[in-house]
N, CA and C of each residue as an Amber inpcrd file, in Angstrom:
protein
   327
 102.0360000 -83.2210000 -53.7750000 100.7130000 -82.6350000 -53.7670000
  99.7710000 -83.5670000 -54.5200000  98.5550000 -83.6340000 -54.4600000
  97.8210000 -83.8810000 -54.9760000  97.1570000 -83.3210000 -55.9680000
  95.8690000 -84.1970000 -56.1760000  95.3820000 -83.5110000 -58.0960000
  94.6130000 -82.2070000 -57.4610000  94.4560000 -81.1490000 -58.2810000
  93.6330000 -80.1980000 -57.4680000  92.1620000 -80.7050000 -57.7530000
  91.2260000 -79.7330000 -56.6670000  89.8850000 -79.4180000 -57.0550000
  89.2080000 -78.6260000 -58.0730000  88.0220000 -78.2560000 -57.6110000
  87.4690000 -77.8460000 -58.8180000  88.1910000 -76.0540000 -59.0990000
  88.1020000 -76.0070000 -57.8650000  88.4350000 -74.4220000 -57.3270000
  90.1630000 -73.9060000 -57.0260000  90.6510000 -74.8390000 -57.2570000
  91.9210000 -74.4910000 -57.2500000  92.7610000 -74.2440000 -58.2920000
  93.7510000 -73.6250000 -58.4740000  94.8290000 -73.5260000 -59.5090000
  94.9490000 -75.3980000 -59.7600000  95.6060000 -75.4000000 -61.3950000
  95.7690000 -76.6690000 -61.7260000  97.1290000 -76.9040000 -61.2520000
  97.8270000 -77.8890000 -60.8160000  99.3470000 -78.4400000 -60.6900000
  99.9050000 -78.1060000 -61.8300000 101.3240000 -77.3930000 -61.4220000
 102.6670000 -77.8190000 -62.4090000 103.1900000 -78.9090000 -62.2450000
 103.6270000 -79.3550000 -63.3450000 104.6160000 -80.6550000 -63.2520000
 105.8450000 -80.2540000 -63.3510000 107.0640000 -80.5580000 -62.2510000
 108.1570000 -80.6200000 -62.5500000 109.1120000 -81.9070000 -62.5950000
 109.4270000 -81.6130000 -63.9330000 109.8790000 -82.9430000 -64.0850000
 111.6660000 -82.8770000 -63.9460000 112.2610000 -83.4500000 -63.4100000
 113.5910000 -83.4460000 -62.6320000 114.2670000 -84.2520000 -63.0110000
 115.6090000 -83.3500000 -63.2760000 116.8010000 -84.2570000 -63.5400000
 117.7770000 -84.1150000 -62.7540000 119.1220000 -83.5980000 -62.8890000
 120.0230000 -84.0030000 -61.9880000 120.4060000 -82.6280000 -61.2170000
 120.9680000 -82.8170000 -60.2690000 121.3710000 -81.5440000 -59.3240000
 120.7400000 -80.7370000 -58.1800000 120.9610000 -79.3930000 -57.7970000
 120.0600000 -79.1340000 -56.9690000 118.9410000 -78.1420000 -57.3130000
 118.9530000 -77.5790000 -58.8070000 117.6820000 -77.2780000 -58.8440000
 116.7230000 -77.3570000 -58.8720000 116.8060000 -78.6590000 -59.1850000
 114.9600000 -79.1950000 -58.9140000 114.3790000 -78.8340000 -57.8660000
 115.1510000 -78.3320000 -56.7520000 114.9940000 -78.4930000 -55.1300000
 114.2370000 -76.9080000 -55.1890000 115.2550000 -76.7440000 -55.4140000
 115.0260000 -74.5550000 -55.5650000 113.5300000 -74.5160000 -56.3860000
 113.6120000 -75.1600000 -57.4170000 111.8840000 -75.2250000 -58.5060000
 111.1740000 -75.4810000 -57.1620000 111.1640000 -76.4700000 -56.4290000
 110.1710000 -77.0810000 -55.4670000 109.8700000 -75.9500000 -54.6970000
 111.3520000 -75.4850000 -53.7880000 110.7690000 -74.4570000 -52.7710000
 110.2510000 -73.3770000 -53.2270000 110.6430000 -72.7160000 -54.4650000
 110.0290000 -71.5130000 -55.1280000 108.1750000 -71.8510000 -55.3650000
 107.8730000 -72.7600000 -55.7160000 106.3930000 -73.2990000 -55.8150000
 105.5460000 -73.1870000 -54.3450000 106.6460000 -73.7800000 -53.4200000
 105.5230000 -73.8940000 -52.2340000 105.6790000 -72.6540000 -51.4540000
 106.2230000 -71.8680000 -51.9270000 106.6850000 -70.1950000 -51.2980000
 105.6680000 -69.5430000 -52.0880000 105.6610000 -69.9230000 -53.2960000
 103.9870000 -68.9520000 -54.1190000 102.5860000 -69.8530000 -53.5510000
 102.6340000 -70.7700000 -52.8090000 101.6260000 -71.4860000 -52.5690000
 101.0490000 -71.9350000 -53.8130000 102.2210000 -72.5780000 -54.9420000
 101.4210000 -73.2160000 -56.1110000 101.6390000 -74.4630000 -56.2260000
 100.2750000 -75.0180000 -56.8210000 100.1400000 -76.7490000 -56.4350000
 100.9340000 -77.0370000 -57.5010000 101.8150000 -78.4770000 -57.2530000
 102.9170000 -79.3120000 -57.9800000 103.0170000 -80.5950000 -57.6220000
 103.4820000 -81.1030000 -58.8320000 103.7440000 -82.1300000 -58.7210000
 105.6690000 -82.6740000 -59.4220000 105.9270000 -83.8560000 -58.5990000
 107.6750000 -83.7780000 -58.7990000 107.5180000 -85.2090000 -59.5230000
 107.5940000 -85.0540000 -60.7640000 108.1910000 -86.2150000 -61.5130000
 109.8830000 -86.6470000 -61.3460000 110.7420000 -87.6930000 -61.1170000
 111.7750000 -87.0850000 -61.0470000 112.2880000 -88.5690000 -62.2680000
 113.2400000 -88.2160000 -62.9240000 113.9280000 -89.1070000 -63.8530000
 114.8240000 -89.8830000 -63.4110000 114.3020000 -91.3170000 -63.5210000
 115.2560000 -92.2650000 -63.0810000 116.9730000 -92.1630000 -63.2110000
 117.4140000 -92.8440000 -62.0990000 119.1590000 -92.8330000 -62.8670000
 119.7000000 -91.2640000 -63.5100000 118.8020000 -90.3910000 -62.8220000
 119.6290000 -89.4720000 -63.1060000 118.8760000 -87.9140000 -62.2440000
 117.5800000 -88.1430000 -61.9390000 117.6650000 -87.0050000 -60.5830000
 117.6550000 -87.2300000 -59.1820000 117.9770000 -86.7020000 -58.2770000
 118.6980000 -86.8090000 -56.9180000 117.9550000 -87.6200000 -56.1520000
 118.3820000 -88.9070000 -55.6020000 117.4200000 -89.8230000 -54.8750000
 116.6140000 -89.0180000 -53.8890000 117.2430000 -88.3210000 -53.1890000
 116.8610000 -87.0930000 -52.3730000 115.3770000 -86.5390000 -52.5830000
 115.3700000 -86.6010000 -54.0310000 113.4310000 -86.5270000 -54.7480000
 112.5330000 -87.1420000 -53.9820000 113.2180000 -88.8600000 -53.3320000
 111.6170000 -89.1180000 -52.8700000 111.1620000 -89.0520000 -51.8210000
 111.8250000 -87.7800000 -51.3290000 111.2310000 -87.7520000 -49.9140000
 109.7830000 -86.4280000 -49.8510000 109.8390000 -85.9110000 -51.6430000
 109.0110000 -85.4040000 -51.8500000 107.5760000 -86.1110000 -52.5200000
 107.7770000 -86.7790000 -52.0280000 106.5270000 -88.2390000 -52.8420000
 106.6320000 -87.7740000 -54.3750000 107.8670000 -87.7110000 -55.1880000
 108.3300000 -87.9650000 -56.4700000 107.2070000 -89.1800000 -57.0880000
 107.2100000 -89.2730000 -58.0900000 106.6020000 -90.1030000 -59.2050000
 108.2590000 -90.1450000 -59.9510000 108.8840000 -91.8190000 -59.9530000
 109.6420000 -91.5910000 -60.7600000 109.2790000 -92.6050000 -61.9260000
 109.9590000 -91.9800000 -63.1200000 109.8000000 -92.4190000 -64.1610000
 111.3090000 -92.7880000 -64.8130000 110.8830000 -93.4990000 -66.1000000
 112.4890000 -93.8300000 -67.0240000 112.7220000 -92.9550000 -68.2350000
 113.3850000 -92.2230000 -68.9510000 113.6810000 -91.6540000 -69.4720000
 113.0330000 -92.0970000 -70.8770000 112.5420000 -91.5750000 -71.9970000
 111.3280000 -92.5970000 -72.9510000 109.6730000 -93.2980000 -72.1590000
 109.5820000 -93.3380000 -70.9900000 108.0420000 -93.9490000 -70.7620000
 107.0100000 -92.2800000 -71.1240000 107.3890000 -91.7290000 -72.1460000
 106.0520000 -90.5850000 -72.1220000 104.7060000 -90.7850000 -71.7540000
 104.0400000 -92.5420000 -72.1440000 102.6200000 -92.6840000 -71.7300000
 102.4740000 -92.7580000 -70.4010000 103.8680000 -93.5120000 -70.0220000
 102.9840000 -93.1830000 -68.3530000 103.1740000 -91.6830000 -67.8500000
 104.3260000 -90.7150000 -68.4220000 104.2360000 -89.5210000 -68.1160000
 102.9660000 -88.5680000 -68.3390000 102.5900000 -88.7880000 -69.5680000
 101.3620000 -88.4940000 -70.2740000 100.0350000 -88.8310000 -69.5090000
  99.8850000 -90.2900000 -69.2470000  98.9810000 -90.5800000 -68.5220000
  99.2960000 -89.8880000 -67.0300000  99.9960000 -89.3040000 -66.3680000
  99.9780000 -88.8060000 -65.0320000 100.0300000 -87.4760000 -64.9360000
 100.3070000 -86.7360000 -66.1440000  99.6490000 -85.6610000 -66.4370000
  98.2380000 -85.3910000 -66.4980000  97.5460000 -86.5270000 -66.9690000
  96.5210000 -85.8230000 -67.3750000  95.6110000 -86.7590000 -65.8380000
  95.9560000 -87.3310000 -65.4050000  94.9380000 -87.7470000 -64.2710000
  95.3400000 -86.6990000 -62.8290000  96.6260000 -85.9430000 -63.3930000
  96.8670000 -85.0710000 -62.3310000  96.3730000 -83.3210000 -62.4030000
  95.9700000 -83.5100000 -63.7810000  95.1670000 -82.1060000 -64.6440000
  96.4620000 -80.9330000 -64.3810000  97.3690000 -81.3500000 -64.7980000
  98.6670000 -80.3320000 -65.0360000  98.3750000 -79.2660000 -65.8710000
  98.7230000 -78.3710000 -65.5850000  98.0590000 -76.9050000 -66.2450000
  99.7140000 -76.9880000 -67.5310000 100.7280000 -77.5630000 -66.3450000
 102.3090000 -77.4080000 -67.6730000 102.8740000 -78.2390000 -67.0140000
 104.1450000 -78.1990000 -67.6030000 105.2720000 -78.9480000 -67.0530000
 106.8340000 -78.0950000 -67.4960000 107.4320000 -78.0400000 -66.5170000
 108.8850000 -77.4650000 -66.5320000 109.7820000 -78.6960000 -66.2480000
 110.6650000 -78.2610000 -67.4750000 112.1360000 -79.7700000 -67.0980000
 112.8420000 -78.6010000 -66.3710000 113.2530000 -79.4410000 -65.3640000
 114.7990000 -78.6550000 -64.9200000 115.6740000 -79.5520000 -63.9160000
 116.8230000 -78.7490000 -64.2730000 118.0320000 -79.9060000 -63.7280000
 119.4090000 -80.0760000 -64.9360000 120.2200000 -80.8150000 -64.2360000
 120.7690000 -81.0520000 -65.4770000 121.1510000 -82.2550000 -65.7900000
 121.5480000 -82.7130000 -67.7160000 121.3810000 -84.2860000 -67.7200000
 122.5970000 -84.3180000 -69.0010000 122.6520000 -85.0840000 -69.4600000
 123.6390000 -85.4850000 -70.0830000 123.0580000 -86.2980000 -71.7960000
 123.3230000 -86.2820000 -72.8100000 122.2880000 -86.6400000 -73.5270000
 122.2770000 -88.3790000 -73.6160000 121.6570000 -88.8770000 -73.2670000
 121.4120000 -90.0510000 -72.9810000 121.8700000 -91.0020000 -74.7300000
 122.1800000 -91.9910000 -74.3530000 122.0590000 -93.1400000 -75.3880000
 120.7300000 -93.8000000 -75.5900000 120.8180000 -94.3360000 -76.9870000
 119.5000000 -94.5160000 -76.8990000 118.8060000 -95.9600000 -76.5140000
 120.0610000 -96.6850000 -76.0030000 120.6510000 -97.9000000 -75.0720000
 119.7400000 -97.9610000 -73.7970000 120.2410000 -96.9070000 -73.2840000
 119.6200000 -96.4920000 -71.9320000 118.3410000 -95.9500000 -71.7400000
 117.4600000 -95.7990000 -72.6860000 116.0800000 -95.3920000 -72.5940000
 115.1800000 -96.6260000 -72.2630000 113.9680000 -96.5740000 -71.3740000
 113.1670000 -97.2380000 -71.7660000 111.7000000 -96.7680000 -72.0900000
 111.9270000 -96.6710000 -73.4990000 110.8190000 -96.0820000 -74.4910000
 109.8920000 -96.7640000 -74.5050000 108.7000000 -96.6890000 -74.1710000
 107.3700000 -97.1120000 -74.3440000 106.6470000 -96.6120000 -75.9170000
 105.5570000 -97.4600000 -75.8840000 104.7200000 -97.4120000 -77.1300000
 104.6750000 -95.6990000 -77.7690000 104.1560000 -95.0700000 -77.2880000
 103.9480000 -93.4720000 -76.8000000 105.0880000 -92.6000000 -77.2100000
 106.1110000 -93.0760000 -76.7850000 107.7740000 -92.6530000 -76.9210000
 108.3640000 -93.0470000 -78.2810000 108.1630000 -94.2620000 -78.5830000
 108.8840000 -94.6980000 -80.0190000 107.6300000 -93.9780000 -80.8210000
 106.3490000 -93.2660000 -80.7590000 106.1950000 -92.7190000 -81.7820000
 106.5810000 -91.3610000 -81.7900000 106.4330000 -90.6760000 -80.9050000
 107.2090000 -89.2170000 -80.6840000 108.8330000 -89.2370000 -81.2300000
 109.4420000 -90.3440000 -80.9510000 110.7700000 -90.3640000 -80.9930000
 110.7770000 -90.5150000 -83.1080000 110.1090000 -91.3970000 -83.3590000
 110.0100000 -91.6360000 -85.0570000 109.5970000 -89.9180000 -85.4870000
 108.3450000 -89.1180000 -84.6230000 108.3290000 -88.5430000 -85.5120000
 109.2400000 -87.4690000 -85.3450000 109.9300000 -87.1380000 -84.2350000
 111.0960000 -86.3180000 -84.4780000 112.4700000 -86.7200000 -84.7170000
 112.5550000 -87.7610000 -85.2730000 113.2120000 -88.0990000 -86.2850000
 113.4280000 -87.7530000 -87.6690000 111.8240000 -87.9700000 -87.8980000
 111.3780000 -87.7000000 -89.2870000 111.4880000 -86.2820000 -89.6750000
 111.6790000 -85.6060000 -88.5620000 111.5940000 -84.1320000 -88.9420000
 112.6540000 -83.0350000 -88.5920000 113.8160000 -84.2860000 -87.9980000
 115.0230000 -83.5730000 -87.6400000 115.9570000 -83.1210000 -89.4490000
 116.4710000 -81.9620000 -89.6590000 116.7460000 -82.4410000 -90.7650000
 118.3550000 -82.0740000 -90.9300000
């Protein structure tokens, strides 16, 4: 979907990880006729995503997630799917990400 208008409900973002619920999130949205958008997470939700014109991303890039939130005027965003807890090897954390990531660090206790 696209960004809405002035007059429309704002997009959900669903952002997708592994399995088939992301699929079920999708059809449940376009069965309420509510606008969305499918982020789906690299290397780990169903290639199968991009036949929904997915936006995929890497696990840590929050600014570009961030930035496509907000040029897409997302009212929210729902994770769903399932994932595995990643290493922190395998991220690729952007500027945006290593500070979110420091500060819940700082505050894990």
């Amino acid at each position: 979907m696209t960004k809405a208008d002035a007059h429309s409900p704002r997009p959900i973002a669903i952002l997708c990880a592994g399995g088939a619920l992301p699929f079920a999130v999708v059809e449940a949205m376009r069965e309420a006729s509510r606008p969305f958008i499918v982020v789906a997470i690299e290397g780990i939700a169903d290639p199968g995503l991009s036949r929904l014109d997915a936006t995929w991303l890497a696990l840590g890039q929050l600014g570009k997630l961030f930035a496509l939130l907000r040029r897409e005027s997302c009212a929210g965003v729902v994770l769903i799917g399932a994932m595995n807890r990643p290493t922190l090897g395998s991220m690729r954390i952007d500027a945006i990400g290593w500070t979110y990531l420091f500060d819940f660090l700082r505050n894990v206790r």
